[in-house]
LUMZAPA-862311 format. One record per residue (C-alpha): x, z, y; residue number from 1; residue in one letter. Coordinates in Angstrom, 1 decimal, always signed. Layout:
% LUMZAPA-862311
R|x|z|y|num|residuo
R|X|Z|Y|NUM|A
...
END
This chain:
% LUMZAPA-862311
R|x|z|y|num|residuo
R|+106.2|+171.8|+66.3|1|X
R|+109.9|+171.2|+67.7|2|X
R|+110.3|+172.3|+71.2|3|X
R|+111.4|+169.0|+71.4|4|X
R|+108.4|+167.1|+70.2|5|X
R|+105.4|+167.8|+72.6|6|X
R|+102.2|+166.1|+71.9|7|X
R|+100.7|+163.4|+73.1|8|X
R|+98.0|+162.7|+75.4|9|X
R|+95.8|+160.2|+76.7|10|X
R|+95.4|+159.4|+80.3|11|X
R|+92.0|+158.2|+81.6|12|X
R|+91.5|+157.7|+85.5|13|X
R|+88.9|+157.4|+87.7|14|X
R|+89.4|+155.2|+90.3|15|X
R|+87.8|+155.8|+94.5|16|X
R|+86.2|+152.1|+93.5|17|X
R|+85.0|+153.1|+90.2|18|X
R|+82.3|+155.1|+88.3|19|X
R|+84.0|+156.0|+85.2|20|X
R|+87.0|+156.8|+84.0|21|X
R|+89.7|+154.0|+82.4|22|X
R|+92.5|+154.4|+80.3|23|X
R|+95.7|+154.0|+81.6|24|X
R|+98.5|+155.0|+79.4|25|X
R|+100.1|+158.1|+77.5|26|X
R|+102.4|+161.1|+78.2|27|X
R|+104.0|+163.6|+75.9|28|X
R|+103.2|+167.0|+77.9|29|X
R|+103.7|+170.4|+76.5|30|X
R|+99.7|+171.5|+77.5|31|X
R|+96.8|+169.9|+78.6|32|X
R|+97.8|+171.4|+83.0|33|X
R|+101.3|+169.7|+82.3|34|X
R|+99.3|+166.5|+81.4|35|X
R|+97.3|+166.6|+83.7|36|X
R|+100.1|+167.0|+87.0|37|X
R|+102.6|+164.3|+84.9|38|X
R|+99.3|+162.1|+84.7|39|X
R|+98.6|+162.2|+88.4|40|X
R|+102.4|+161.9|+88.9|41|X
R|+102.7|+158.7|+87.1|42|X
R|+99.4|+157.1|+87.0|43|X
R|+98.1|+157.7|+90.6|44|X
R|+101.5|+157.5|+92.9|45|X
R|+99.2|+155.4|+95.2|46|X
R|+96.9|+158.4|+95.6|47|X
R|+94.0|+155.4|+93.9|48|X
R|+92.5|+158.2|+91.7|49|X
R|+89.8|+160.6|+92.5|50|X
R|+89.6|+162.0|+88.7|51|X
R|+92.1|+162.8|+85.4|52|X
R|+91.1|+163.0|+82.0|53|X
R|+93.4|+164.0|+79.0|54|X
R|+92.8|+163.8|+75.6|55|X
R|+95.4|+164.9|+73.1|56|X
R|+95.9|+162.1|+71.0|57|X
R|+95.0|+163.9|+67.9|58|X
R|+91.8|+164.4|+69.3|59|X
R|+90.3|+160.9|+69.4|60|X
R|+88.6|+159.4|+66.7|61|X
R|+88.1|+155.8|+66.3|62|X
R|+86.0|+153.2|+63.8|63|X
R|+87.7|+151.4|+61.4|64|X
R|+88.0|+147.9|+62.5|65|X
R|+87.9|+146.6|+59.2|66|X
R|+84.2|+147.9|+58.9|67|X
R|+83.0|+146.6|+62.1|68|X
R|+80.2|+144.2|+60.0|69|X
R|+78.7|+147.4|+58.7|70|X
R|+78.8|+149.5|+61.5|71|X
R|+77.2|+147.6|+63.5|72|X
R|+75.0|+145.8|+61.7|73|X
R|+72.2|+147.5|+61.9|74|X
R|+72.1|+146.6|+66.1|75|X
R|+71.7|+143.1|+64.9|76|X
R|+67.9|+144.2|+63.4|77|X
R|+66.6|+145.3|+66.2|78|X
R|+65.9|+142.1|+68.2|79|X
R|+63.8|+144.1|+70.9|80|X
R|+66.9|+144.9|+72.4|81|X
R|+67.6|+141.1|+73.7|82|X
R|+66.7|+140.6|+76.7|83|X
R|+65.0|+137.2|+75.3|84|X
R|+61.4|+138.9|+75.1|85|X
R|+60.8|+140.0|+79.2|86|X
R|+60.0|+137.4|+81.7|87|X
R|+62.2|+138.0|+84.6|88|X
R|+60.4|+137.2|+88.0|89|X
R|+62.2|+134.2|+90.2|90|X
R|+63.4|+136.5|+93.3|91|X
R|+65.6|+138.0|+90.2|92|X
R|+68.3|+136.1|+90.4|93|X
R|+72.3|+136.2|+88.7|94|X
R|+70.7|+138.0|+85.2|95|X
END
């Protein structure tokens, strides 16, 4: 690797309001405690954040869209997982 050509990473966030952690952009940061104080530079200059995650990019794994019908396919035979077999009492309400 260059010393012009650092890696990239993944920001995620957590927000005060939130309970998990969103992603929010990239950075190219020589290690992950670079990353992590050009993350909270960048992507929490309103002080919103209460948590950073980085991910080198590298890292991260992801399904092939193209394959989607397969992959999840097999969710679509287990019907006991809609909600369409448990009756809900009235005082539920907005399900």
């Amino acid at each position: 690797m260059n010393n012009t050509e650092w890696p990239l990473w993944e920001v995620f966030i957590r927000s005060r309001q939130g309970l998990n952690h969103k992603h929010v952009g990239s950075l190219h940061a020589a290690d992950q405690d670079m990353a992590i104080e050009n993350a909270r530079d960048v992507y929490t200059r309103r002080q919103e954040g209460v948590s950073i995650w980085v991910v080198e990019s590298k890292h991260i794994v992801a399904s092939d869209p193209a394959q989607g019908d397969s992959l999840f396919e097999p969710a679509a035979n287990k019907i006991y997982r809609h909600p369409t077999f448990y009756q809900l009492p009235d005082a539920i309400k907005h399900m």
